[in-house]
C-alpha positions as CSV (number, residue, x, y, z in Angstrom):
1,X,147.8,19.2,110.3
2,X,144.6,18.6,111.8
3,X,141.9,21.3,112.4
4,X,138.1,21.6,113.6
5,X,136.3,21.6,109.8
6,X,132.8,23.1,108.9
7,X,131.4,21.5,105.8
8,X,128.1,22.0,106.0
9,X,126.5,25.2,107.6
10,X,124.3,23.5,111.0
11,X,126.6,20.8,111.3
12,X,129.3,20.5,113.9
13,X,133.1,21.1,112.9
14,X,134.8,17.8,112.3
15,X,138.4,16.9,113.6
16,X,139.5,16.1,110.5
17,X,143.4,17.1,107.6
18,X,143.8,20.3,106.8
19,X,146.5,22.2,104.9
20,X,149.0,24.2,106.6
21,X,148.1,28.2,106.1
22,X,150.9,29.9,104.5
23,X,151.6,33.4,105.3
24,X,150.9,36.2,102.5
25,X,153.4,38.7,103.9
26,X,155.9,40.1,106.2
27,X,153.0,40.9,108.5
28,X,151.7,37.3,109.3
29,X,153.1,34.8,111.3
30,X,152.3,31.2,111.0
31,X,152.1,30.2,115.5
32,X,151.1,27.0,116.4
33,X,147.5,27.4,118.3
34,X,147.5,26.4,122.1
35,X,144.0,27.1,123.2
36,X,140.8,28.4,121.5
37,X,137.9,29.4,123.2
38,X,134.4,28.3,121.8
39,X,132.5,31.4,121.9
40,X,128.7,32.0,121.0
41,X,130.5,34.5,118.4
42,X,132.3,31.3,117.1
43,X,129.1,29.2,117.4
44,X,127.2,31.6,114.9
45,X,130.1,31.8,113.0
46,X,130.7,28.1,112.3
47,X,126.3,28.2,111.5
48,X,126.7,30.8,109.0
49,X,124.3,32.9,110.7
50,X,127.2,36.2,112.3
51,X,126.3,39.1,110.1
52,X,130.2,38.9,109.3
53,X,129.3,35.5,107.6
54,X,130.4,35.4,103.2
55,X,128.9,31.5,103.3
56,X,132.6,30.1,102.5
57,X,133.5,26.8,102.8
58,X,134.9,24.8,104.0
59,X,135.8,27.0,107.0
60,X,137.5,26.4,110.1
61,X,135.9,28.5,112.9
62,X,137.8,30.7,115.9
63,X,137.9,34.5,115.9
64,X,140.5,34.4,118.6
65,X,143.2,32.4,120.5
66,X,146.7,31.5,122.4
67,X,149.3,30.5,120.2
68,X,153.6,30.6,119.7
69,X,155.4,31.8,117.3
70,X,158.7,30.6,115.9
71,X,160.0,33.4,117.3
72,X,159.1,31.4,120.8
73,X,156.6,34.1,121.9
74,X,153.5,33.4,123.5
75,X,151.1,35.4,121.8
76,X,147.0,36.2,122.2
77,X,145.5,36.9,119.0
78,X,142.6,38.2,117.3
79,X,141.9,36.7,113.4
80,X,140.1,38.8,111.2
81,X,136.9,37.7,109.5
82,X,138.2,34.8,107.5
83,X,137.5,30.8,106.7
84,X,140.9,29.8,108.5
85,X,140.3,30.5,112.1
86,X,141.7,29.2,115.3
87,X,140.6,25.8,115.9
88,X,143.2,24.3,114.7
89,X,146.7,22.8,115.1
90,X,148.5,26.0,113.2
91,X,147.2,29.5,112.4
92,X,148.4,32.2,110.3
93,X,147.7,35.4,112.5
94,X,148.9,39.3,111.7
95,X,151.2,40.2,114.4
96,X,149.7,43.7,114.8
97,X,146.6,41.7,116.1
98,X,148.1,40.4,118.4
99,X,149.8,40.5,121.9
100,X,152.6,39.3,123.7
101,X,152.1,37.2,127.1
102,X,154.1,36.7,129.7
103,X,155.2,32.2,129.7
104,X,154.0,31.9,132.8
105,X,150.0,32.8,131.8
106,X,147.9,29.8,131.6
107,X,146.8,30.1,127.8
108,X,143.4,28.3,129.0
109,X,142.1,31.0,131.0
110,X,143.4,34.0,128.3
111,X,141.4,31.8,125.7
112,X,138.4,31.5,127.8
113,X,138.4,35.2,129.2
114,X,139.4,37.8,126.2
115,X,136.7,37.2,123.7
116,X,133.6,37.7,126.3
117,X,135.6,40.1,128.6
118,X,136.7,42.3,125.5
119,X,132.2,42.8,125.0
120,X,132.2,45.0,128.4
121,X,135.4,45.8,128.3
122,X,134.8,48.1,124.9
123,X,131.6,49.1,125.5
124,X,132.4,51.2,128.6
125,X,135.9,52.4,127.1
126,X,135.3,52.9,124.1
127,X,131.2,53.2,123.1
128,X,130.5,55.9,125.6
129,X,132.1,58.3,128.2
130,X,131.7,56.2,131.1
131,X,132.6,57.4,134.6
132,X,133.7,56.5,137.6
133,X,130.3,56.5,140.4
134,X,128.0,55.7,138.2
135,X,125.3,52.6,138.3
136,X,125.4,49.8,135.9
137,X,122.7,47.2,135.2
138,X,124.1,43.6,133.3
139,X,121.0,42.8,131.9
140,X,122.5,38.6,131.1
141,X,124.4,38.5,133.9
142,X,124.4,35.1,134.7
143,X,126.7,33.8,131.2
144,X,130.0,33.9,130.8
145,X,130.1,37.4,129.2
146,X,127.6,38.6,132.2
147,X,129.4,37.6,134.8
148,X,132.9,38.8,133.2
149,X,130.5,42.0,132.5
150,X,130.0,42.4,136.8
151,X,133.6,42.3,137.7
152,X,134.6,44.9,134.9
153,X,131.9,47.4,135.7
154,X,133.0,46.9,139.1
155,X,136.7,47.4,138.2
156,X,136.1,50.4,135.9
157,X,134.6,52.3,139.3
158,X,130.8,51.4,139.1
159,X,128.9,52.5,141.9
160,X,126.0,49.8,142.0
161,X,126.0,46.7,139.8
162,X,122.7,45.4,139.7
163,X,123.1,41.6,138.3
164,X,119.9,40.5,136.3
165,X,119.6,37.1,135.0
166,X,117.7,33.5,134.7
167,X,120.3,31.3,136.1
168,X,119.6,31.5,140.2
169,X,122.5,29.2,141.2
170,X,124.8,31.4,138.9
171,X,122.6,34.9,140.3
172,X,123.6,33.4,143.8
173,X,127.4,33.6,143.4
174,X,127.4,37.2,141.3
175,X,127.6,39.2,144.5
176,X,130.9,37.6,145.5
177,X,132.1,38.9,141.6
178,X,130.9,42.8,142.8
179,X,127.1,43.2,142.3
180,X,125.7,45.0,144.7
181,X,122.3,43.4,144.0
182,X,120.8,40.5,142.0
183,X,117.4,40.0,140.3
184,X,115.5,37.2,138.5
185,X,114.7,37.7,134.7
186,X,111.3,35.9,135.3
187,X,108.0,37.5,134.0
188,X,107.0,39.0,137.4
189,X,110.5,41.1,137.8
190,X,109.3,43.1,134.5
191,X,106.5,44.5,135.3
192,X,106.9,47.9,136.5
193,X,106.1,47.5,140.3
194,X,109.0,44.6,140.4
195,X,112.6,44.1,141.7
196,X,114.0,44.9,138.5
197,X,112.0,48.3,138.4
198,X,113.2,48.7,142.4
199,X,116.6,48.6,142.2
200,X,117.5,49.0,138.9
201,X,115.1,52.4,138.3
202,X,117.9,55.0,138.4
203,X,120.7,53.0,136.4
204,X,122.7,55.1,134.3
205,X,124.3,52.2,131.6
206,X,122.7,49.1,130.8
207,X,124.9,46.1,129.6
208,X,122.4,44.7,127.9
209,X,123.2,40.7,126.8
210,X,119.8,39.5,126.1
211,X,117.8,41.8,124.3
212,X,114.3,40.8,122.4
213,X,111.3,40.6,124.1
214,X,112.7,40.5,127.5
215,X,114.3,43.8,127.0
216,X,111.5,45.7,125.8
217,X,109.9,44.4,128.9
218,X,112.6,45.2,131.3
219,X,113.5,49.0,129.5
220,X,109.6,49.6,130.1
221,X,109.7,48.6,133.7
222,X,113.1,51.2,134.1
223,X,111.6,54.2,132.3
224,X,108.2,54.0,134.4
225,X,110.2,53.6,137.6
226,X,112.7,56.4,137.1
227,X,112.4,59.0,140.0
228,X,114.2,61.7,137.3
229,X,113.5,61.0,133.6
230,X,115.6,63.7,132.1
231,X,118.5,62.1,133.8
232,X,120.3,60.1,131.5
233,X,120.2,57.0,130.4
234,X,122.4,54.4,128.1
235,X,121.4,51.6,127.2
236,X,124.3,49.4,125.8
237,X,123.3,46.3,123.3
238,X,126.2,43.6,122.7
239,X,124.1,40.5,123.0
240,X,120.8,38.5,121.4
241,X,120.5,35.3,123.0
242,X,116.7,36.3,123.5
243,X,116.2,37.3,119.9
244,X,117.3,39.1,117.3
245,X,114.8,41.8,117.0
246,X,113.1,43.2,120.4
247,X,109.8,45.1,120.1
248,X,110.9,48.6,121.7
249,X,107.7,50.7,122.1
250,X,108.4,54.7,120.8
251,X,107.4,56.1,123.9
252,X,110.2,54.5,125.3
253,X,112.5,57.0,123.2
254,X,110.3,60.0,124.4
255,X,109.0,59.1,127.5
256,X,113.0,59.1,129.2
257,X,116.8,60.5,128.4
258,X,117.5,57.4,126.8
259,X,119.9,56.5,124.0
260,X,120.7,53.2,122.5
261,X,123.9,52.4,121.2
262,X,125.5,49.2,120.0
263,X,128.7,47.6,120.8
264,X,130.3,45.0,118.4
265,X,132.3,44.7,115.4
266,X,131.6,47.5,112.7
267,X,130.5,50.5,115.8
268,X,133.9,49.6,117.2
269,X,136.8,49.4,114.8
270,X,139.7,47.2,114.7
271,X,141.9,49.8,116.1
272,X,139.8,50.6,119.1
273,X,139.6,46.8,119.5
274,X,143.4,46.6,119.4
275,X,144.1,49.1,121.5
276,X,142.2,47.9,124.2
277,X,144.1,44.3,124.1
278,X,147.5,45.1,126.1
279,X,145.6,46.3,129.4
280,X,142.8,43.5,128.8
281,X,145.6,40.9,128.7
282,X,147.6,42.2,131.5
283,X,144.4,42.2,133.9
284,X,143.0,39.1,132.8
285,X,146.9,37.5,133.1
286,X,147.1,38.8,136.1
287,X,144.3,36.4,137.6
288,X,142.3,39.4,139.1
289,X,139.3,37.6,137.3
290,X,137.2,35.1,138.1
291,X,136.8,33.0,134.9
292,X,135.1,29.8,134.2
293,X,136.7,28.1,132.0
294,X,136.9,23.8,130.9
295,X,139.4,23.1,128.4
296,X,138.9,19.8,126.0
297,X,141.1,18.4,123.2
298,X,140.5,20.0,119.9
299,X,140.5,16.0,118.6
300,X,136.8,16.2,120.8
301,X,135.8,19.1,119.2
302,X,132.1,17.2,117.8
303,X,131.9,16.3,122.0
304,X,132.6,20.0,122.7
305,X,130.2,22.0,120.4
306,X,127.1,19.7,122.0
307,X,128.6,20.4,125.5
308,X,126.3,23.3,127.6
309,X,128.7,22.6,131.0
310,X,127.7,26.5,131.9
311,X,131.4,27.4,131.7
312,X,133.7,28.7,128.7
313,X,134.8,25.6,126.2
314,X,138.5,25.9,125.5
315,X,139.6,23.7,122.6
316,X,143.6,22.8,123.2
317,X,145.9,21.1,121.0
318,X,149.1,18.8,122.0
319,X,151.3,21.9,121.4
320,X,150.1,23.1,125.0
């Protein structure tokens, strides 16, 4: 079979042979992979630099896919941390990591939508008590995960979603996805008389998808702005695509209610993550999201990983 190949760590995978998995017990299942999405959790994967990574190769990256069975179901998937992953021809996946979808879901948009709907998803069902009424800042609301972040807050009974991001074409379309108001990341938003610190002040959940300096900046702005620092707040950190490490002054911790908590692999555990697939899958199969998605043939999977088309990569093979 053919498969998307890492060979050397900062390299792109290469469409290139690769043996067929073989399952190791009754538990596996050997499905032949329809779609794939290429996450940013698959794109540090595939570099070696996930804090999941062991350094083995060669490796074939995907965390997650669309794939059948030869019982003839159409299954979603979720692979555990390992060097054969998704982006490939044929998988081995455990069935209880998986579930079953309805033939008539497009596996393109399941592929595209799961993986960065499941980071909001989680985080408000399963990393705190959220509750219906209550305000929501997506801090990174304008990439894929943001904007998937928006409709779910939304969805899950958010009062106010306040959409913060970089991208103003993407901003400009957020409030027709649920957020009640938009504001630019830029460096005069931050400071503590800006929008951000206007409308976002009183928040009680912050889905935060940038962190590093930004964030320090922007939880500095909130803190100083808030009419009622005892109330509380939570501030939620999935993402780092502003840096890995963000300079949070201590007064922060004092000055406010506030508690930081993280949402990922390791706070939540494989059986929250699984239980939370069924509903996820039925909404998103559903079509009640709006998902961005551009699906490419796993043969062009070098063409792919240089691709920034500001929508979800979905590798698909000729089984689809």
């Amino acid at each position: 079979m053919h498969a998307a190949v890492v060979t050397t760590f900062g390299a792109a995978p290469r469409y290139q042979e690769f043996p067929v998995p073989v399952p190791a017990d009754d538990d596996q299942m050997l499905v032949d992979v329809l779609a794939a999405g290429l996450h940013p959790r698959v794109r540090s994967q595939a570099n070696g630099s996930h804090y999941t990574s062991t350094g083995e190769l060669p490796l074939v990256p995907g965390v997650d896919g669309v794939g059948r069975g030869p019982d003839g179901l159409l299954r979603y998937f979720i692979l555990p941390d390992t060097a054969m992953g998704a982006m490939a021809e044929q998988t081995v996946i455990d069935v209880r990591r998986s579930v079953v979808l309805d033939d008539s879901v497009d596996p393109v948009a399941v592929a595209a939508a799961m993986n960065p709907a499941m980071s909001s998803w989680v985080a408000l069902r399963q990393r705190i008590a959220f509750q219906p009424g209550q305000d929501v800042l997506v801090l990174g609301a304008t990439g894929n995960s943001g904007q998937l972040a928006v409709q779910i807050a939304k969805r899950s009974g958010a009062r106010n979603v306040i959409a913060a991001g970089r991208n103003p074409a993407r901003l400009a379309t957020l409030p027709a996805l649920g957020a009640t108001a938009t504001v630019s990341l830029d460096s005069v938003s931050l400071d503590s008389g800006g929008q951000l610190a206007k409308v976002a002040a009183d928040v009680d959940v912050v889905l935060d998808y940038v962190w590093g300096e930004p964030t320090a900046a922007a939880m500095a702005a909130i803190i100083t702005s808030r009419a009622d620092r005892s109330k509380p707040l939570t501030w939620i950190q999935i993402g780092s695509v502003a840096g890995r490490t963000s300079p949070i002054p201590s007064a922060a911790l004092r000055a406010a209610r506030l508690q930081i908590v993280g949402s990922g692999q390791g706070s939540v555990s494989p059986r929250e993550y699984l239980a939370e697939l069924p509903a996820l899958a039925e909404l998103i199969s559903a079509g009640t999201l709006d998902i961005a998605a551009r699906a490419m043939p796993l043969a062009d999977v070098e063409q792919a990983w240089a691709t920034d088309a500001g929508q979800r990569i979905v590798l698909v093979t000729a089984a689809r």
